[in-house]
TIMI-2910 file (N, C-alpha, C, CB; in pm, 1 decimal, decimal comma, always signed):
<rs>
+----------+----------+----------+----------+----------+----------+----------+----------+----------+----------+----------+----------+------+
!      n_x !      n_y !      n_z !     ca_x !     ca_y !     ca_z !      c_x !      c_y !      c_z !     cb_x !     cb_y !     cb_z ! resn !
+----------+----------+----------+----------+----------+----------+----------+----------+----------+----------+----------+----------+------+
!   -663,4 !   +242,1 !  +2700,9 !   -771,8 !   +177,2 !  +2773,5 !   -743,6 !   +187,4 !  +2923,1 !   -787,7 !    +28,4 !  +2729,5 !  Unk !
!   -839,4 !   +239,2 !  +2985,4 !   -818,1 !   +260,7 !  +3099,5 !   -887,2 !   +137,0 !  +3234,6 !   -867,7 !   +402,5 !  +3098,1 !  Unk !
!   -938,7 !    +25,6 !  +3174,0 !  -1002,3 !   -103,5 !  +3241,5 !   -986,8 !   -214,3 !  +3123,7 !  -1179,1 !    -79,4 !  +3290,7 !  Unk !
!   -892,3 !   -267,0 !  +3263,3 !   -905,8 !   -432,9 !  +3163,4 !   -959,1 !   -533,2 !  +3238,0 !   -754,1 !   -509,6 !  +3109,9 !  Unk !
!  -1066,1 !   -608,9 !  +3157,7 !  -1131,0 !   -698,3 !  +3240,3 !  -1080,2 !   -853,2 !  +3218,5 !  -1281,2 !   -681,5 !  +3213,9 !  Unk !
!  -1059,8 !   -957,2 !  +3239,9 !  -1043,0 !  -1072,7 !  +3238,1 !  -1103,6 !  -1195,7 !  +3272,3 !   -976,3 !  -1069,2 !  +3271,5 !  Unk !
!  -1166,4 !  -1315,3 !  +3204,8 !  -1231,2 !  -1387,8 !  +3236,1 !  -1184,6 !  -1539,6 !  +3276,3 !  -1303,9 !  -1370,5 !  +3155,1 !  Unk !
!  -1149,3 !  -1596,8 !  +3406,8 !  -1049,1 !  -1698,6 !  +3441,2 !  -1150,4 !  -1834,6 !  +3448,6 !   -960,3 !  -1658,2 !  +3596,2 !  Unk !
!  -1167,7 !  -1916,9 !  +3368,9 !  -1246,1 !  -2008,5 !  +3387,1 !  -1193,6 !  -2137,2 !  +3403,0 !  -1324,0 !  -2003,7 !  +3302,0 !  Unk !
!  -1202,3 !  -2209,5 !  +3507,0 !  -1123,1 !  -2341,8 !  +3568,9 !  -1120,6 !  -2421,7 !  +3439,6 !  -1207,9 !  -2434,2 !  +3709,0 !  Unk !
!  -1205,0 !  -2458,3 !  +3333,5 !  -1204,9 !  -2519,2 !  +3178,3 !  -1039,1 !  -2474,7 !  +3124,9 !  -1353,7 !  -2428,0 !  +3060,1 !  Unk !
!  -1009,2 !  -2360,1 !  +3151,1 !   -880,6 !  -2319,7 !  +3098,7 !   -951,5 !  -2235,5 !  +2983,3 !   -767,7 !  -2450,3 !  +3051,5 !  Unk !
!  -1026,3 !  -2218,0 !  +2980,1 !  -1094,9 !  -2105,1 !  +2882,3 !  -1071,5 !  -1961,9 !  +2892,0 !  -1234,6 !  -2109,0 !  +2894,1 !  Unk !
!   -934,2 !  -1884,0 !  +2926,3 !   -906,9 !  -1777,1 !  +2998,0 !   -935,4 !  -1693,9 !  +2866,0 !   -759,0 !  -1770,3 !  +3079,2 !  Unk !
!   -992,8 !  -1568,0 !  +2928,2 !   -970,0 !  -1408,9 !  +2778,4 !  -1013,0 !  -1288,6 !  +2864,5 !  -1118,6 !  -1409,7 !  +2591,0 !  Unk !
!  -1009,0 !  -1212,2 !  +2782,0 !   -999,3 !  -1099,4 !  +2796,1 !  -1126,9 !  -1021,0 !  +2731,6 !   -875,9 !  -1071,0 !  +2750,7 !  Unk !
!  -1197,5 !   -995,1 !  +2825,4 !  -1369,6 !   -928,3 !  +2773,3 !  -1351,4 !   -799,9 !  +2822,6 !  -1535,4 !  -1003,8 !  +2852,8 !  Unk !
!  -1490,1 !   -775,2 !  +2763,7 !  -1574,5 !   -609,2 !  +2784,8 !  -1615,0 !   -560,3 !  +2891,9 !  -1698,2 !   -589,0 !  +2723,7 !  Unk !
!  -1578,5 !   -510,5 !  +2996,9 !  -1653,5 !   -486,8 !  +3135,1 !  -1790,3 !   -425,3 !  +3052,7 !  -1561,3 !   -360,4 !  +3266,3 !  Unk !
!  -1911,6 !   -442,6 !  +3099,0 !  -1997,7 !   -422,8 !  +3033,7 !  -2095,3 !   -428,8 !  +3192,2 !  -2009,9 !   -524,9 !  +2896,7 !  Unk !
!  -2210,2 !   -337,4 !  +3187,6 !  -2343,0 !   -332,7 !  +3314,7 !  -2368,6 !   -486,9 !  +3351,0 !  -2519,9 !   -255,7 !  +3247,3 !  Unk !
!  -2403,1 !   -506,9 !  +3443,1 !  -2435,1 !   -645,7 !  +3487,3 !  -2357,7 !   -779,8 !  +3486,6 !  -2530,3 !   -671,8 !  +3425,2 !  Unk !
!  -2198,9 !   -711,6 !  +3441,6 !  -2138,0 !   -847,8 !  +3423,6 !  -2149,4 !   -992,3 !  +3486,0 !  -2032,6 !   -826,0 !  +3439,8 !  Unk !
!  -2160,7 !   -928,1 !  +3639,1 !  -2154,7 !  -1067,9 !  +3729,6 !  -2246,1 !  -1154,0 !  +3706,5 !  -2166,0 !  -1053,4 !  +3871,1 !  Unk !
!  -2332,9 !  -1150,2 !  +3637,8 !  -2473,4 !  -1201,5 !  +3602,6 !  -2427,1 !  -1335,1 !  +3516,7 !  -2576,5 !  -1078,6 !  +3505,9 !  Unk !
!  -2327,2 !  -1305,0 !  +3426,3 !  -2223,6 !  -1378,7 !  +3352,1 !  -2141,9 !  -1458,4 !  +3371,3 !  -2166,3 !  -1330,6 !  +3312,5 !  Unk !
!  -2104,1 !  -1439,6 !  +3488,6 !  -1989,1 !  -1478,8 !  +3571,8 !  -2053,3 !  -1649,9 !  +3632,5 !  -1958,2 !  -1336,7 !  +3715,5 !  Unk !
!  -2026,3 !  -1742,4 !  +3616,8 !  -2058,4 !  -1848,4 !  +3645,7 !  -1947,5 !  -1912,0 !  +3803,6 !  -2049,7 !  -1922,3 !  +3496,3 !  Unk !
!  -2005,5 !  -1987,3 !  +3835,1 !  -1908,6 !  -2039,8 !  +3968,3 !  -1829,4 !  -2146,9 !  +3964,0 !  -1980,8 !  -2075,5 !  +4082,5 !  Unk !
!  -1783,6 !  -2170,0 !  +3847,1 !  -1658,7 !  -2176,0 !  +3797,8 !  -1526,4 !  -2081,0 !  +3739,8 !  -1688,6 !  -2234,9 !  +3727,5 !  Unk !
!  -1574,6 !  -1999,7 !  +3748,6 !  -1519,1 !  -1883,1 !  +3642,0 !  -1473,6 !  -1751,6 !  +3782,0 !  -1689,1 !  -1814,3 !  +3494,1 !  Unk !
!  -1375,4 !  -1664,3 !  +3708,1 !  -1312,4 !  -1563,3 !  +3851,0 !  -1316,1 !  -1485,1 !  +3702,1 !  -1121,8 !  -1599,7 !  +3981,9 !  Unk !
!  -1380,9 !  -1359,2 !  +3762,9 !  -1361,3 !  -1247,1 !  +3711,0 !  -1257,6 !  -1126,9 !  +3787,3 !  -1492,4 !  -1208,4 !  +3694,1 !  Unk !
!  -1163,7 !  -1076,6 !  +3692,1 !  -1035,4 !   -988,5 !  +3755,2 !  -1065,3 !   -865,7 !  +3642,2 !   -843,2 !  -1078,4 !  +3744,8 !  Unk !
!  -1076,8 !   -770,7 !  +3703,6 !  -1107,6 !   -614,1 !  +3688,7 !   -944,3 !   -589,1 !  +3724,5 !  -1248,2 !   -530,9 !  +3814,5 !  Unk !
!   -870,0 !   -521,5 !  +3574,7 !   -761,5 !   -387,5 !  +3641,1 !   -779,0 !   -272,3 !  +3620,9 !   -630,1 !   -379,6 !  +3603,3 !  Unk !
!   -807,0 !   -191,3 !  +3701,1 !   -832,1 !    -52,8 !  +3718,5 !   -688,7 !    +68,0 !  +3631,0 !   -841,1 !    -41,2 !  +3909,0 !  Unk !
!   -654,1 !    +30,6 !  +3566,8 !   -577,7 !   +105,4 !  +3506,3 !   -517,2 !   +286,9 !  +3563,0 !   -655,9 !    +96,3 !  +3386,8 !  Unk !
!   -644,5 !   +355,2 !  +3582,9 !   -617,8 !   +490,4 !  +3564,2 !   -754,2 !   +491,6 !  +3673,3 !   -615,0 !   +568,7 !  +3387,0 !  Unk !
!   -705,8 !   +547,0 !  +3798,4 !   -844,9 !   +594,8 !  +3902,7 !   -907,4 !   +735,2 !  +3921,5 !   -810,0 !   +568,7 !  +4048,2 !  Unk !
!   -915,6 !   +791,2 !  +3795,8 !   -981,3 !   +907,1 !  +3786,6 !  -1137,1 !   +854,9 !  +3791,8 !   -935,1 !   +990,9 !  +3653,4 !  Unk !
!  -1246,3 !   +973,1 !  +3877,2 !  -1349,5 !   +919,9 !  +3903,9 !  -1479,2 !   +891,5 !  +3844,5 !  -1360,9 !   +961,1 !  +3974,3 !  Unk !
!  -1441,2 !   +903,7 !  +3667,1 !  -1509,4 !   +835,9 !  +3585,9 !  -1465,2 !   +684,5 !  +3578,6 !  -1503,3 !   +903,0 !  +3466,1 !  Unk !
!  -1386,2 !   +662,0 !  +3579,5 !  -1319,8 !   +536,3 !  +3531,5 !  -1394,2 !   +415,7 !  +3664,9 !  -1110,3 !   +560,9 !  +3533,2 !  Unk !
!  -1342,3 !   +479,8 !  +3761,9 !  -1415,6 !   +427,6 !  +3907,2 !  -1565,5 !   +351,1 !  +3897,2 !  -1444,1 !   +570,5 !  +4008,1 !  Unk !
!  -1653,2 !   +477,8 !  +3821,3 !  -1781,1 !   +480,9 !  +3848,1 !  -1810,6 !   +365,1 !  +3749,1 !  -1854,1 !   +623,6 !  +3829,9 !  Unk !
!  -1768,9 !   +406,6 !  +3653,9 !  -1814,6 !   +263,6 !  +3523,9 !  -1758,2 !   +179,0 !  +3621,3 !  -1725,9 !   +245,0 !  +3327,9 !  Unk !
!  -1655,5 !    +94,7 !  +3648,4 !  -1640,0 !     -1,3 !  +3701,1 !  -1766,3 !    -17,4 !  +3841,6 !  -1489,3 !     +4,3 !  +3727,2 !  Unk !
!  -1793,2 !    +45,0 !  +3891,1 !  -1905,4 !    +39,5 !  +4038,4 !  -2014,0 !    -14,1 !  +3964,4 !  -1958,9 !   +206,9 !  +4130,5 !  Unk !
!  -2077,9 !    +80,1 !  +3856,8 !  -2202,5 !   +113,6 !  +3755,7 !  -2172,9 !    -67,4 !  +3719,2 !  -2175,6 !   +274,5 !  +3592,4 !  Unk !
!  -2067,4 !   -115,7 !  +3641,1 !  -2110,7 !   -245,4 !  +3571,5 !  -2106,3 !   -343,6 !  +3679,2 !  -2016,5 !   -291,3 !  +3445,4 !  Unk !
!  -2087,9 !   -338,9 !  +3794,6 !  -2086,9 !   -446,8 !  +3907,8 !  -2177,5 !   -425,2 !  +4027,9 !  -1947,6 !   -459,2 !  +3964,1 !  Unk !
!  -2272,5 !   -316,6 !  +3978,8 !  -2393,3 !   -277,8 !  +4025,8 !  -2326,5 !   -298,2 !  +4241,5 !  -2552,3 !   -414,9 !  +3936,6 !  Unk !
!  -2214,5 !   -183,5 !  +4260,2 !  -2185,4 !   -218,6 !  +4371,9 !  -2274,6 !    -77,4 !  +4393,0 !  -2024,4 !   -253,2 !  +4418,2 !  Unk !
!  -2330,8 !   -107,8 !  +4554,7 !  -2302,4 !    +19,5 !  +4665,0 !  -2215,0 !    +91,7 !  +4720,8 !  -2328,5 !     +5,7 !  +4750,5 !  Unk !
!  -2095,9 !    +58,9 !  +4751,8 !  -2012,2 !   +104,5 !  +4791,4 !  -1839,8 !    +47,0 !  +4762,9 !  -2063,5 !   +107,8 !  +4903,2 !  Unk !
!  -1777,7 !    +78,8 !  +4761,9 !  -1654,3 !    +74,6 !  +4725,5 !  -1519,3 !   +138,5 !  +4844,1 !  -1667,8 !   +151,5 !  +4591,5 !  Unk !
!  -1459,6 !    +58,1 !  +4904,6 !  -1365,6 !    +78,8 !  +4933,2 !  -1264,7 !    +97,7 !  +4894,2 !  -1359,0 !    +42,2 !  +4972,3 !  Unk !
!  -1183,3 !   +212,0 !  +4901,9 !  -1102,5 !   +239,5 !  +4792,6 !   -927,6 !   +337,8 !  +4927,5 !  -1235,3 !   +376,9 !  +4639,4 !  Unk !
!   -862,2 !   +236,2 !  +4900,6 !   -709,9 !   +239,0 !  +4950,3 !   -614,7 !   +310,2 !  +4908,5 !   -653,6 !   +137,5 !  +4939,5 !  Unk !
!   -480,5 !   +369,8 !  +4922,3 !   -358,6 !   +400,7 !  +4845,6 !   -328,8 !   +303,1 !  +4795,5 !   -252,7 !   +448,9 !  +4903,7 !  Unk !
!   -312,5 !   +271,9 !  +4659,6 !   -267,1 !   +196,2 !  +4584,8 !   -353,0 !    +59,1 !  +4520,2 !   -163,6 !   +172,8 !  +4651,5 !  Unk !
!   -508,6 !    +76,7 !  +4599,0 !   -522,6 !    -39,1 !  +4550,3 !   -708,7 !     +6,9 !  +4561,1 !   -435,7 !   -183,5 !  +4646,1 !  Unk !
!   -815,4 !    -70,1 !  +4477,2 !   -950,2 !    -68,4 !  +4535,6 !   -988,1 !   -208,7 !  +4522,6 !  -1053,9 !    +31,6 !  +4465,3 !  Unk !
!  -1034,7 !   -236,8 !  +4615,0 !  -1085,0 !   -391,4 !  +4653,4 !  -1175,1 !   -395,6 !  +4688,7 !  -1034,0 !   -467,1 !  +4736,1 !  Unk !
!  -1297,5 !   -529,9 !  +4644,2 !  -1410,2 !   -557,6 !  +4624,8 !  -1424,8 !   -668,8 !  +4657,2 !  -1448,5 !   -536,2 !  +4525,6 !  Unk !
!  -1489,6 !   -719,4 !  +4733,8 !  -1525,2 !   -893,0 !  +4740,5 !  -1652,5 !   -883,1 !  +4699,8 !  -1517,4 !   -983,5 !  +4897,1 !  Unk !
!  -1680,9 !   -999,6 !  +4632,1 !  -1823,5 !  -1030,5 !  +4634,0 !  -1849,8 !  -1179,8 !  +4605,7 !  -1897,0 !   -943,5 !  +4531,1 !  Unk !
!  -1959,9 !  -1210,2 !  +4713,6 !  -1985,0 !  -1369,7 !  +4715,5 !  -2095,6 !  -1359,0 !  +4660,9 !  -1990,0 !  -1456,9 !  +4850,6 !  Unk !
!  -2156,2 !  -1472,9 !  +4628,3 !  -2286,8 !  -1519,4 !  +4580,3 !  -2369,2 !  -1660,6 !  +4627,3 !  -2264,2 !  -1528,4 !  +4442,5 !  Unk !
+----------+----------+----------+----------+----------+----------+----------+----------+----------+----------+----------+----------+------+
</rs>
């Protein structure tokens, strides 16, 4: 598996889900969603962009980082 997604919810309700299109939609404001990018070949990239419906992506040696507020 080349993306692991994680769902951190202040309840203590922590797991481990499906990155799936539209996740953030899901994502409540209690809750922290953590994406690990496993393997950055530029399929792997794009699904991760594609399910977090980003524009653009900054992407570092060693690391790609995303903020997003709501």
């Amino acid at each position: 598996m080349k993306i692991l997604a994680y769902l951190y919810d202040a309840d203590g309700s922590d797991r481990e889900i499906e990155l799936k299109e539209n996740i953030l939609n899901e994502v409540s404001d209690r809750q922290l969603l953590r994406i690990n990018i496993l393997e950055r070949d530029k399929e792997t990239v794009k699904r991760v962009v594609e399910a977090l419906v980003l524009k653009t992506v900054k992407v570092r040696r060693g690391s790609i980082r995303v903020r997003a507020c709501f």
